[in-house]
C-alpha angles and dihedrals in degrees: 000000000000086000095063086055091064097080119209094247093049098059093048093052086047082053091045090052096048083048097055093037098059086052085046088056101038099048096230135128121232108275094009129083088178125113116230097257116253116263125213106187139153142119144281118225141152101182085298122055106274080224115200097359118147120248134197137191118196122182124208095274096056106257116121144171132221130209127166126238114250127215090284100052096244120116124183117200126179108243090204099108091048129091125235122322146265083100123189115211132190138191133207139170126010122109134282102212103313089330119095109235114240097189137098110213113195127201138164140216122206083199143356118297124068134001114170120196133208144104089301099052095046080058081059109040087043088062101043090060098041089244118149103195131026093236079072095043089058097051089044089056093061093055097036104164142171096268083059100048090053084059089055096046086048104042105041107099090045101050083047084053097040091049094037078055094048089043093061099037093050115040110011095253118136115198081215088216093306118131107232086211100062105003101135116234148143117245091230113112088258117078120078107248086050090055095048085046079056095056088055092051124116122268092023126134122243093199126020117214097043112232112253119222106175135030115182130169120210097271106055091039092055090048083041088056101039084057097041101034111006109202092027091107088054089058110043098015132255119293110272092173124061105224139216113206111202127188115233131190116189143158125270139142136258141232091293098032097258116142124273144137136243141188134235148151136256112209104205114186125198137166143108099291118110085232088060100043137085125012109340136216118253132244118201105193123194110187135226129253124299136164100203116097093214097063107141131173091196092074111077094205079071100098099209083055096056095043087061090049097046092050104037122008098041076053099055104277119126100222119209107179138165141236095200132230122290087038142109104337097354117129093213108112101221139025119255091222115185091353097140105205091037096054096050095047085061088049093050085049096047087059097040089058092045098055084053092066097040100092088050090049096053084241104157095195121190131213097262108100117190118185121183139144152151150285100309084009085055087055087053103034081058098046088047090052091048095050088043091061097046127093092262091060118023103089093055101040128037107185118211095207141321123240110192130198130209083308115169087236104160091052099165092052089045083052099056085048111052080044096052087053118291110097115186126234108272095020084120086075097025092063101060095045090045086056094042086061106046089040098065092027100057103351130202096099099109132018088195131353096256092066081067109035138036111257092250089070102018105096107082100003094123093061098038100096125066088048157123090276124093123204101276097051097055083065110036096041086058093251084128151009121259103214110354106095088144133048105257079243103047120124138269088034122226136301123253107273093021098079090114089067092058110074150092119316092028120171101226127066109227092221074071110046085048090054091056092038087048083048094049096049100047091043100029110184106194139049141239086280098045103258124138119257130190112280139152102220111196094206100096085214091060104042085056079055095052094040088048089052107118086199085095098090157044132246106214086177127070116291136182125181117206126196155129120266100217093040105154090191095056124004113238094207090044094056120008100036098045085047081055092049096041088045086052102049090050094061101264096164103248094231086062093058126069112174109190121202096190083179093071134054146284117284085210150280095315090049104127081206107054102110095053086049099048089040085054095051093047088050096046094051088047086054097048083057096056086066090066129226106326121080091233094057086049102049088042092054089052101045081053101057097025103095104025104026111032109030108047094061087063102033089053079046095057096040090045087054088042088053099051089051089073103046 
């Protein structure tokens, strides 16, 4: 009787729910016994969609998985070919706006989910691992092992902690509590973690308004000038603009791309004068080489920052300069020294952040853009104008003309030659700051110091400048060497004229400088006349030099080049007259082009640049007497003041005349 009470219907909805409740259990769909695949997904951003840049995404046993960035920035890639978490992912290529990204960004994910990349998360990513600089990132990426991914595992918290810290310290920006790995956002100038990405992009200012730090009228800044550099009026005129000097901190790269932030200053002038009124035309200044850290343009006792103001902005020019990165307050570690594309991002960056303040500062700017520089400043000035002119850049910059200064322009020509036995003066400091950087920039140029330098100079080489040294206590306080850049022995053996740089205590190994010279000769990079030609050199120090070389484009804008003829620093036929030539040969229209000697004389009455020349002339015979009564006091004193001290008075001079000219 108890089974008439089990109704038929009864008994097919207990089945169904045995039924349901097995698939429930197991976890499987009907027809199917296989998982959803795991998912790892996010978006590349730095402030601006990273848009079709390829990612990839490696585990600690090697396998990996590739996927490419979307206009949106996002990618989504299946994990189901990778081994365990924690993963490390790295992006490279794609474009940033109309610009190609250089960079390589680097994340990483503990699980499937989300992994954002961007500047913020290769901080990250760079501390977790205990990595100072993203070259060795890179390298890190390709052998990406366990060990690695347990310092990940362990130091994770603590490198979020550490960069959430720097963040605020250095640039103002608060995380607010997001996670910069998985935080979910659009890549669209809106959200809020976009728009803290924003405030990290190059060329964006950390405080608007700048702080000022100086206001002089005429007046005060020409008596300024008599006290501090008498003569210097009668060079580059008296003040006819009173002018406002403002602070500035703003966001850049480094010498592998990697995010960092740099100082500079902004010159406003202002007055009655028609030449101070109105919208004004623009400087950008790129200055010349110096080893202090504290280095700042901003600060009119510098006397490389008088001398600008004095030139340009007390005569109408608004002035943007940099201090670089690496220097005065920046967070980056080194200095990019001669690295071409870095140094005129910065640049860029330093101008993109000034416009910024503009508006705030009551700086009316025109259309007209100068950019100009020296010695080390040429070398950049010349790289900025190159990069403005390109395809990354154009649309965004037009440069009215470019005024160089004594730049080491043709680098991998002034290379061959300091190595085939004609060091210049300084190189014995040069040529640590010019390794640093590529160094970090490219690397490859040294397993360990000592393949470089001789063991006497070799510990701590590589953090000595930057630094709290000048130049004459590099020297004085034994942290190298004044003349000896080669062994007394070392072969070839030197030039006429450069036997003072060949002795004992040199700086550089000669296992070194032959394998340069044996490089050079089996790669050889420029002509009978002295012209680069296409070569692959194998020395990693050569091919920076080559890649360095400024004789790689060119100017389809007004140029002129300004030096000294006998300069011992850096030699005036070796770079600026080879980049003439070079210029030239390439169909540079001759009229585009003014090359200016100020040490020779004067082509004649009619010559726009005989006062420099003759003022040149009077300062360089003072400065002969002050060497006293032998020849070689006279010829040493100078070498001495030739470089730093005598010529950039004229050739500002001469720059500032050119600039007016096309006003």
């Amino acid at each position: 009787m108890i089974d008439h009470i089990f109704k038929p219907g009864l008994r097919n909805l207990a089945w169904g729910g045995i039924l349901m409740l097995t698939y429930l259990l197991s976890g499987c769909q009907f027809g199917s016994d296989a998982s959803p695949p795991l998912i790892l997904s996010g978006v590349a951003a730095t402030g601006k969609p990273i848009v079709g840049a390829s990612v990839t995404v490696r585990a600690g046993d090697g396998t990996q998985a590739s996927a490419t960035t979307d206009a949106n920035g996002a990618y989504s890639l299946a994990l189901t070919t990778l081994g365990s978490p924690p993963y490390l992912i790295e992006l490279a290529g794609g474009k940033v706006g109309s610009a190609d990204n250089p960079a390589k960004y680097h994340s990483l994910a503990t699980a499937s989910g989300t992994a954002n990349i961007s500047p913020i998360t290769e901080m990250i990513v760079l501390a977790s691992l205990n990595i100072n600089n993203s070259p060795e990132l890179a390298m890190r990426f390709g052998s990406y092992k366990a060990s690695d991914a347990k310092l990940i595992s362990d130091g994770l918290a603590a490198a979020k902690a550490t960069v959430a810290a720097a963040l605020l310290a250095d640039y103002g920006i608060s995380l607010g509590g997001a996670d910069p790995l998985t935080v979910g956002f659009a890549a669209n100038g809106t959200s809020d973690f976009d728009q803290l990405l924003g405030k990290l992009a190059r060329g964006s200012l950390i405080t608007n308004p700048p702080l000022q730090v100086a206001t002089l009228d005429a007046a005060t800044f020409k008596s300024m000038l008599d006290n501090g550099s008498p003569g210097l009026t009668q060079v580059v005129g008296n003040p006819k603009c009173s002018i406002s000097v403002y602070y500035m901190k703003y966001n850049t790269i480094g010498g592998a791309n990697e995010a960092t932030n740099a100082s500079g200053t902004i010159m406003v002038p202002s007055g009655t004068d028609p030449a101070c009124t109105g919208a004004r035309p623009v400087v950008l200044y790129a200055h010349g080489t110096t080893v202090e850290k504290s280095y700042n343009l901003a600060d009119l006792n510098n006397g490389e920052a008088a001398l600008v103001a004095a030139s340009f902005a007390a005569q109408g020019f608004i002035v943007v300069a940099s201090n670089y990165a690496g220097y005065d307050t920046s967070t980056l570690t080194y200095h990019p020294y001669l690295n071409a594309e870095q140094q005129a991002a910065d640049m860029i960056d330093a101008l993109r952040a000034a416009r910024k303040a503009f508006t705030s500062l009551s700086a009316s700017a025109s259309s007209k853009l100068f950019i100009s520089g020296y010695s080390q400043g040429g070398h950049v000035a010349m790289a900025t104008h190159k990069a403005m002119l390109s395809s990354s850049y154009s649309a965004e910059f037009q440069p009215t003309a470019l005024g160089g200064m004594s730049g080491p322009y043709a680098l991998s020509l002034f290379g061959d030659a300091i190595f085939a036995g004609r060091p210049n003066a300084g190189g014995t400091i040069f040529t640590p700051m010019v390794v640093n950087s590529w160094q970090k920039s490219y690397g490859g140029l040294y397993s360990a110091l000592s393949d470089i330098y001789e063991s006497q100079w070799a510990t701590g080489i590589d953090t000595l400048i930057p630094g709290p040294y000048t130049f004459t206590t590099l020297i004085t306080q034994g942290k190298l060497p004044q003349l000896a850049y080669f062994a007394a022995d070392s072969l070839p053996a030197a030039a006429p004229g450069f036997e003072a740089f060949f002795g004992a205590g040199n700086l550089v190994k000669s296992s070194f400088r032959n394998a340069y010279l044996a490089d050079a000769a089996a790669n050889p990079c420029n002509d009978a006349n002295n012209l680069p030609i296409a070569c692959t050199p194998g020395n990693a120090f050569r091919k920076g030099g080559v890649k360095n070389d400024l004789r790689s484009y060119v100017p389809t804008t007004p140029v002129l080049l300004c030096g000294g003829k006998n300069d011992p620093t850096v030699f005036y036929p070796v770079n600026t007259q080879t980049t003439q030539a070079y210029f030239l040969g390439k169909g540079m229209p001759a009229a585009a082009l003014t090359v200016v000697d100020v040490d020779s004389t004067p082509s004649g009455s009619s010559d726009p640049f005989a006062a420099a020349k003759v003022g040149f002339a009077l300062a360089k015979a003072a400065t002969e007497a002050s060497g006293g009564n032998t020849v070689a006091g006279r010829a040493q004193a100078v070498a001495g003041a030739y470089h730093g001290g005598l010529v950039p008075p004229f050739c500002s001079a001469v720059v500032q005349g050119f600039f007016k000219t096309l006003l």
